[in-house]
N, C-alpha and C positions, 0 to 999 in steps of 0.2 A: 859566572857561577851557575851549575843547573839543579834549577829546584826541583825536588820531585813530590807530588802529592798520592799517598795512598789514604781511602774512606774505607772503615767500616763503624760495625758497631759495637763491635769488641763485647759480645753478652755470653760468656766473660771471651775473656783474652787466653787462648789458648797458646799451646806451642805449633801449630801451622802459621798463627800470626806472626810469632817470636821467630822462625826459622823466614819467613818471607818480608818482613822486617829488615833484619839484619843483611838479608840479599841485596834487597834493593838500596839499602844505606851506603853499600860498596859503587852502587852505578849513576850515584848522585854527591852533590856537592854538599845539600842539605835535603833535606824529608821534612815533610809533613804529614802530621799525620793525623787526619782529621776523625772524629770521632761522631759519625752520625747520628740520628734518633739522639741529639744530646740532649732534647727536652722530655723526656721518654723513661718513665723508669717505672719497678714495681707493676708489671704485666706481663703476663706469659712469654711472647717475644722479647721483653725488654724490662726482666728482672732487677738490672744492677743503675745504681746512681750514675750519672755523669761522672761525680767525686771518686767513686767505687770503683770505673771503669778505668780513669787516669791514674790514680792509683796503680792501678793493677799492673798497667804500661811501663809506668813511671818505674816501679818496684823491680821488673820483669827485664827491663833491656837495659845493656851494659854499653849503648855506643850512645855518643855526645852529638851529630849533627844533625837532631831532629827538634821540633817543636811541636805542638799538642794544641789543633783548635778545635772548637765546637761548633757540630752544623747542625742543627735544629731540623727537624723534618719541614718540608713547604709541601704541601699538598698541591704542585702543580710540575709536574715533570718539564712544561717548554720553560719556566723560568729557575727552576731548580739548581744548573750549572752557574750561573750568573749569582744565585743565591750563594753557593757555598764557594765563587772563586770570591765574592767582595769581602766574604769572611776569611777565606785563606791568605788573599794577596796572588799575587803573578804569580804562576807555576811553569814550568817547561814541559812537563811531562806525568800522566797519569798512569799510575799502576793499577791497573783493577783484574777480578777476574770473572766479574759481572758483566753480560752481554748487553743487557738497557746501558749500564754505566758508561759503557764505552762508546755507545750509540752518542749517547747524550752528548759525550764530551766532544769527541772525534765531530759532529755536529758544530759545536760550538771552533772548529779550528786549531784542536790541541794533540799531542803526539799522545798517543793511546799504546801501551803497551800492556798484552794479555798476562796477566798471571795463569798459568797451568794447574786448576782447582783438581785436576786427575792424581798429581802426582802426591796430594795430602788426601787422607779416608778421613779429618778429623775438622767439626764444622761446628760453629758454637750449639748449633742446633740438636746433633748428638750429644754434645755435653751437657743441654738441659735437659734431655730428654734421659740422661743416663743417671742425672740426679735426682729428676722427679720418682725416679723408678728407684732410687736406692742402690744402682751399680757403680762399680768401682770406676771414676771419673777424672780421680787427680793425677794419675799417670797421664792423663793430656793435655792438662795444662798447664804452665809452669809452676815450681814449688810456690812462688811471690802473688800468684794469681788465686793459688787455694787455700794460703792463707789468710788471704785478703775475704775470700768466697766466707772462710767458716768464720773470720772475725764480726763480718758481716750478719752471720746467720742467714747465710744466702741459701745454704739447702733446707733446710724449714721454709724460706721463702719460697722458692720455686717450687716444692711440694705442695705449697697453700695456693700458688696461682696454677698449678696445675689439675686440682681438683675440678671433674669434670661434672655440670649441673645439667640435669635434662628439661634443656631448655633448647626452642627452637635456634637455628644458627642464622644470622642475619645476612643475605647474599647481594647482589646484583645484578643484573644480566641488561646488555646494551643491543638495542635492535638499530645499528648502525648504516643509514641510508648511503650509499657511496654509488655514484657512475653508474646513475636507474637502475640499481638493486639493493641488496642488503647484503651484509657479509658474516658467514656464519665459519664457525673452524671445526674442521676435524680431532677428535679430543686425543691425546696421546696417551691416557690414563682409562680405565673403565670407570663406568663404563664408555666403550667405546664408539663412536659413531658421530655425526656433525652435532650442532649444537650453535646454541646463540652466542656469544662469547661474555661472559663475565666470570666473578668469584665470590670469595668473601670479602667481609667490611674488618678491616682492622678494628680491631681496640683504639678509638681516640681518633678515630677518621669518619666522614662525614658521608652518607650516602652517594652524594655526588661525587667527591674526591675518589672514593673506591670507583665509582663506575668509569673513571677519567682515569685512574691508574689500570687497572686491569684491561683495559684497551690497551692501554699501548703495552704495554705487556704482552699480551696474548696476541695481538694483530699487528702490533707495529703504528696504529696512526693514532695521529691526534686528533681527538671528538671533541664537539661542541655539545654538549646535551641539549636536544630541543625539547623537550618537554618528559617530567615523569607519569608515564604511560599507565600502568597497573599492578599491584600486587598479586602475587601467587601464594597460597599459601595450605593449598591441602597436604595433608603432612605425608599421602604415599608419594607424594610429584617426584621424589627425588629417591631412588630404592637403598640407599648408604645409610640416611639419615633425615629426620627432617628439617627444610632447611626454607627458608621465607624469602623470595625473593621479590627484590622493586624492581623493574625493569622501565628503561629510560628510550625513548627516540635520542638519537642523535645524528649527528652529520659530521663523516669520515675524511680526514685531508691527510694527505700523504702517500705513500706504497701500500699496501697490504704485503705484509711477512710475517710467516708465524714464528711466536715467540713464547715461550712459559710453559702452557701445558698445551699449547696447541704444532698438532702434527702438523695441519696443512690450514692454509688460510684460501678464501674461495668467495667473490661474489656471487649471487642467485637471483635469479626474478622468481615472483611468483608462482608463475609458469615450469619452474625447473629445480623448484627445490628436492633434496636430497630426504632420507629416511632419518629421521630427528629424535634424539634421546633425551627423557625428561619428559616434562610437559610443554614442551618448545613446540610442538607442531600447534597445541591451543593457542601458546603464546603469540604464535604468528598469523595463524588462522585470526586471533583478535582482532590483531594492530592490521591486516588487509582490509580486513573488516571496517576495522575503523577511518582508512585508508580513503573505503571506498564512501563511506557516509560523512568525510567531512570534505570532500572533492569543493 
């Protein structure tokens, strides 16, 4: 019999999930169908209950050879696979159409097969974004999923978690030591130009954990953080918005390949660094500095 396991986090469950569901239901024996961030609810990314989300599933698909587990967030991507196969059980084969997801698993020894996120324009992230703003949204997701939404009072909710405070935004940035340089990425977004590699701090994640996901994300490798380095915090450093960042030493294992919002990924010595957007040339200018006074 071949099992097949598809993750997300269904906030909510639209009809790209419903239509890529029932696909993969036909190329397996049984599905699973894991339900991530299940410890995760009532936050901008992650509005709806665990209860709320299976629900939605439950209500929403009309085929009989799946089952419904829960994967908790682990704030550690090299043991994350191991985390969510001892909760699923033996799988044969992973649907995903996330590029880390696939990394991860295909990593771990399992048959990876990509979903084509091109051929859907419809992403849960649109539809909270299209409720927070009061536009017309139930046409995307199934009838069972928005009634579920309004029994809920889920658009009042997502309006109230979407309320924006002018308040600094909490970030990270890793000055990651690898093969007597550092590794800084070229940014694919403006603005544009190299840059330290980091981002923001989820809701409900821990300084470090962000600075240990958005590496491998952005770069590809796994860091060790060795020590946190310095706060920045003059509010023109960043020209979008202000945004506070901690930034961390650490020490880089693996390939360097850029992933997320990074174009190109690229070791540096001191000697050969590139023209640096942000307050990154201080940044780095610091940590040399400090490089050189604690020899």
């Amino acid at each position: 019999m071949k099992t097949g396991l598809f993750v997300g986090r269904f906030q909510p469950f639209h009809k790209a999930h419903y239509k890529i569901i029932n696909k993969i239901s036909k190329e397996v024996d049984y599905l699973i169908i894991g339900v991530g961030s299940s410890n995760k609810h009532h936050t901008i990314d992650n509005p709806f209950t665990l209860k709320e989300r299976v629900d939605m599933i439950n209500a929403s698909l009309e085929i009989d050879n799946y089952t419904i587990k829960h994967i908790p967030d682990l704030d550690d991507y090299g043991r994350w696979v191991k985390h969510a196969l001892n909760i699923t059980g033996k799988v044969d084969v992973v649907f995903t159409g996330n590029k880390l997801v696939k990394e991860l698993f295909e990593k771990e020894g399992l048959e990876v097969k990509v979903l084509n996120s091109k051929k859907s324009y419809i992403s849960a992230t649109m539809v909270r974004d299209m409720i927070s703003k009061s536009q017309p949204w139930e046409k995307y997701v199934t009838k069972e999923a928005a009634k579920a939404i309004k029994e809920a009072d889920g658009e009042k909710r997502i309006k109230d978690l979407s309320v924006v405070y002018k308040n600094p935004i909490p970030t990270v940035d890793v000055i990651i030591e690898y093969q007597g340089g550092i590794v800084l990425i070229e940014r694919k977004h403006e603005p544009f130009g190299w840059a330290i590699p980091g981002g923001h701090v989820d809701y409900g994640e821990s300084l470090e954990a962000a600075a240990v996901r958005e590496m491998k994300e952005e770069t590809s490798l796994d860091v060790k953080l060795v020590k946190q380095f310095h706060t920045y915090s003059e509010p023109s450093r960043d020209p979008r918005n202000h945004k506070i960042s901690t930034v961390y030493i650490a020490k880089g294992n693996g390939k360097p390949k850029a992933n997320s919002d990074a174009k190109k990924v690229k070791v540096f010595t001191k000697d050969n660094l590139p023209e640096l957007v942000f307050d990154h040339k201080k940044i780095l200018d610091d940590y040399f500095k400090h490089k050189e006074e604690t020899k």
